[in-house]
C-alpha positions in Angstrom: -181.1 197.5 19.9 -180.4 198.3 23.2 -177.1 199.2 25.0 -176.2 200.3 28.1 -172.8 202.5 28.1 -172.5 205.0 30.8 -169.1 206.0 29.3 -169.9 206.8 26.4 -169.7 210.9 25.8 -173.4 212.2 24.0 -173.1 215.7 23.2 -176.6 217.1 23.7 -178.8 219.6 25.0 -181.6 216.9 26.5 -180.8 213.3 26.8 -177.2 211.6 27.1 -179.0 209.2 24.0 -177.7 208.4 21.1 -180.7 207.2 19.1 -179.9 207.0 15.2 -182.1 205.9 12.4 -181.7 203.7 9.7 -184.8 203.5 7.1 -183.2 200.8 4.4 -185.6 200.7 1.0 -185.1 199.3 -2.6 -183.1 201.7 -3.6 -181.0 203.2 -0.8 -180.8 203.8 3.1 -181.6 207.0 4.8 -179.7 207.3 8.0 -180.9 210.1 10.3 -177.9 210.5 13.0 -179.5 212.9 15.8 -182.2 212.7 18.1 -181.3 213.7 21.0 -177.6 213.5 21.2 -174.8 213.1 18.8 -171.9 211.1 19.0 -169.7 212.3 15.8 -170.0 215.2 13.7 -172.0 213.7 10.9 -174.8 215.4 9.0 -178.0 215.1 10.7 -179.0 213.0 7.7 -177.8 211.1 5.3 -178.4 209.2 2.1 -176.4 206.5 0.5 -178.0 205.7 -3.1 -176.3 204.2 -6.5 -173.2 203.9 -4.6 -173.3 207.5 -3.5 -173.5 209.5 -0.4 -176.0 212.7 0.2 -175.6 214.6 2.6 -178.4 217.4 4.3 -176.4 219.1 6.5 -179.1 221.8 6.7 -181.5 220.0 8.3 -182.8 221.0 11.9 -181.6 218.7 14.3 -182.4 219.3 17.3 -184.8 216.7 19.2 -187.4 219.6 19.8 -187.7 220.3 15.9 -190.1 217.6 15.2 -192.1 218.8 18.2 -192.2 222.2 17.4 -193.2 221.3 13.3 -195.5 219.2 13.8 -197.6 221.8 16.2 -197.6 224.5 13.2 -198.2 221.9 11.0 -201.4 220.7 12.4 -202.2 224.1 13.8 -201.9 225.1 9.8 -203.9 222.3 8.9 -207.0 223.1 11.3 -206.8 226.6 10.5 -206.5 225.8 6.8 -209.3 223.0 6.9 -207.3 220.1 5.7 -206.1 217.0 7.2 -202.9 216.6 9.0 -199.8 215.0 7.4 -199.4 212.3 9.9 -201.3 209.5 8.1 -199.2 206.0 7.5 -199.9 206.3 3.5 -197.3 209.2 4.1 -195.0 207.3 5.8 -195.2 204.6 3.7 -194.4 206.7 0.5 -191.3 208.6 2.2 -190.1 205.3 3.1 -190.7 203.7 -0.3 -188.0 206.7 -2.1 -185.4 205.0 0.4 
């Protein structure tokens, strides 16, 4: 979904983008509601299960998190001698507890 809105006020340090995610599964929907800007003062992510909301307000959420985790992360990985994270059967799984 696209929309242009050059009114619309995105708090943020990078991009004026408000880029949320939705990841609906069986059993719930997991709503991640920063990327690079915010709009509302919402948890960073949320999810709505058995007619219930969770929220993880503790979650980094700035855009340059996931840059900056993934580096150690794979930087762990060679140095450790196993394989990165970063393999669709993961993905798949995390989306499948949705």
């Amino acid at each position: 979904e696209i929309v242009y809105s050059p009114e619309l006020q995105v708090l943020t340090e990078h991009y004026a983008q408000h880029d949320p995610i939705e990841i609906t599964g069986t059993k719930g929907v997991i709503c991640v509601t920063r990327g690079h800007g915010r709009i509302a003062d919402l948890p960073p992510v949320m999810l709505f299960s058995d007619g219930k909301m969770h929220a993880f307000s503790d979650a980094e959420a700035g855009w340059e998190c996931s840059f900056l985790q993934a580096t150690r992360h794979h930087i762990g990985a060679l140095l450790e001698g196993s394989p990165p994270c970063s393999r669709a059967s993961r993905g798949e799984r995390s989306c499948a507890s949705a």
